[in-house]
C-alpha positions as CSV (number, residue, x, y, z in Angstrom):
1,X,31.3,21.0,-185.3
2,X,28.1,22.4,-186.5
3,X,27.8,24.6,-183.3
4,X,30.7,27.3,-183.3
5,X,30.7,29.6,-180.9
6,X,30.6,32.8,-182.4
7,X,33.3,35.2,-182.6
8,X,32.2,37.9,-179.6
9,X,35.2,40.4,-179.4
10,X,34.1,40.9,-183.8
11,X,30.5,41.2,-182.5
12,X,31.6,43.9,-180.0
13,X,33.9,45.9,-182.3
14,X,31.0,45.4,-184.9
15,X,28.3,46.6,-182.7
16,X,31.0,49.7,-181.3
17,X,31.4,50.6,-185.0
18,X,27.3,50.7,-186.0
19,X,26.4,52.7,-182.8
20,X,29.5,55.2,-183.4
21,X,28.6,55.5,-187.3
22,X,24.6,55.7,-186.4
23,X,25.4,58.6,-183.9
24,X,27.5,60.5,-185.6
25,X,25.2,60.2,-188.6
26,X,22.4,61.5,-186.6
27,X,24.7,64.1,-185.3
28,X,25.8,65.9,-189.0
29,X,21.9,65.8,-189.8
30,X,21.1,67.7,-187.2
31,X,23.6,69.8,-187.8
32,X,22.5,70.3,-191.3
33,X,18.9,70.6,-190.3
34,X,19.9,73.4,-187.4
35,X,21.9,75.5,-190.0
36,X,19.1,75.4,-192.6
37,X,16.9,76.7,-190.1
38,X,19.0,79.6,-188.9
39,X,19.3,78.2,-185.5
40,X,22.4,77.9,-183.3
41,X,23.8,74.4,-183.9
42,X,24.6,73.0,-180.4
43,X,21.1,73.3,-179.7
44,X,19.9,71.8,-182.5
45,X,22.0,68.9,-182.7
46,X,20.6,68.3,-179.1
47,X,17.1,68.2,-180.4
48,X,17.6,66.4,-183.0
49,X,19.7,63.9,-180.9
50,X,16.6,63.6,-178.8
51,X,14.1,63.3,-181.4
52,X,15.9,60.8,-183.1
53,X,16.8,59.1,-180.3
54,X,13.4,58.3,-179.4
55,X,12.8,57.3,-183.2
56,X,15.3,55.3,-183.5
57,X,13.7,53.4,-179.9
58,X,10.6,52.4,-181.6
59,X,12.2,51.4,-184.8
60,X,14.6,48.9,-182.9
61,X,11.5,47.8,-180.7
62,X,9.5,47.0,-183.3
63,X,13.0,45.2,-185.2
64,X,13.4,42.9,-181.9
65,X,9.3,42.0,-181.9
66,X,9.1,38.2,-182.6
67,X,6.8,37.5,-185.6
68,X,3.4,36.3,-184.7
69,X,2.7,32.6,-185.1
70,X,-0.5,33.0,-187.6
71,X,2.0,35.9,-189.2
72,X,3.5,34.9,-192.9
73,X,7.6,35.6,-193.1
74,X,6.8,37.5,-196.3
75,X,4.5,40.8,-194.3
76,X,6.0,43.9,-195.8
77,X,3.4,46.4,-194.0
78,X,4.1,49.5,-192.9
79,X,6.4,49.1,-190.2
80,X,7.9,46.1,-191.6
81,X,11.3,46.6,-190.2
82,X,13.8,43.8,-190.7
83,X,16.4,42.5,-192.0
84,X,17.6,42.1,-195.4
85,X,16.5,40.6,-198.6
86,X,18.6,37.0,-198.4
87,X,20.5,37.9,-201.7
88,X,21.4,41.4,-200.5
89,X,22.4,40.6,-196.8
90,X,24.5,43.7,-196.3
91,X,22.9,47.5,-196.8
92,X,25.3,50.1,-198.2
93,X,25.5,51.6,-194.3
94,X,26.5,48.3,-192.7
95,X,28.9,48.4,-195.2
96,X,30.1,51.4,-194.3
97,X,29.9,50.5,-190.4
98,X,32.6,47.7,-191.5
99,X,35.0,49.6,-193.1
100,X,35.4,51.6,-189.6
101,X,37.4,51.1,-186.5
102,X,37.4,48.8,-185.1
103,X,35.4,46.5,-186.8
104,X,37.8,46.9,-189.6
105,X,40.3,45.3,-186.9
106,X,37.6,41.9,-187.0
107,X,35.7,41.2,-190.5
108,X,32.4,39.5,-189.4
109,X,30.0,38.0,-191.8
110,X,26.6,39.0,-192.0
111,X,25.5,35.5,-190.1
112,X,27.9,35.9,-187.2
113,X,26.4,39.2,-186.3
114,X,24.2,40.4,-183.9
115,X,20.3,40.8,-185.1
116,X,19.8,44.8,-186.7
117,X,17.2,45.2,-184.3
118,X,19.7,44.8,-181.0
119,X,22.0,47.1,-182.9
120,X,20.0,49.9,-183.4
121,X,18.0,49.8,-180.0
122,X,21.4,50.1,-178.6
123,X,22.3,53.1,-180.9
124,X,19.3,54.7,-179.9
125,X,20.0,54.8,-176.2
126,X,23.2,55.7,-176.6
127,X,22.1,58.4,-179.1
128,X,19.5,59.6,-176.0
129,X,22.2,59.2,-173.5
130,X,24.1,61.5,-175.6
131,X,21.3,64.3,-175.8
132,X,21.2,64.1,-172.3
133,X,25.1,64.5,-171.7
134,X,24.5,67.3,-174.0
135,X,21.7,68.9,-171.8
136,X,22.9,67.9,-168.1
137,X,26.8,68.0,-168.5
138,X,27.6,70.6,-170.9
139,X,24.5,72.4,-170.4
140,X,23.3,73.0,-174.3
141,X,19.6,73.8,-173.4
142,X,16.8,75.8,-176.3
């Protein structure tokens, strides 16, 4: 029974959980970053929704990027973005993604989730589909 199916209704709560958290992170700094400035907030968090929306893109493109076959496992260049060390499979924020609803509902280990890369390209377009929301339906423009 070496191939288990793994558990998708956890994956999905798991994955609902890091793209909530991951917005609503990106949201309060942007916030804080509009109110330093002096700005008005709505519009601010609408930028900053944008600009890391698009951020966030490339950093979960370049997480989903198979390594190149004359590549070593070990590259740690600049835009080495990946997973975790082996001993330390869980950062403090996936951490804190699991101890939200609902993938407090379904504990996951670290093995039976999906790859950080899928997670946060799908944060990021949420995050942009948000900033457009923003722009189109409640019309928050500069």
């Amino acid at each position: 029974m070496a191939d288990v199916d793994p558990d998708r209704v956890a994956q999905l709560f798991d994955l609902v959980s890091y793209v909530v958290v991951l917005v609503a992170v990106f949201v309060a700094i942007s916030a804080l970053a509009a109110l330093a400035v002096g700005s008005a907030v709505a519009p601010g968090v609408k930028f900053g929704l944008f600009a890391f929306g698009w951020l966030t893109l490339f950093a979960g493109t370049m997480m989903l990027r198979p390594t190149a076959a004359w590549k070593d496992d070990d590259d740690s260049g600049l835009l080495a973005f990946g997973e975790t060390a082996a001993d330390d499979p869980e950062t403090k924020f996936q951490h804190l993604v699991q101890r939200v609803p609902p993938a407090r509902f379904r504990p996951l280990p670290p093995s039976g989730r999906l790859p950080t890369g899928a997670r946060v390209f799908l944060g990021a377009l949420v995050t942009l589909l948000v900033s457009l929301a923003m722009e189109q339906l409640f019309g928050i423009g500069p």
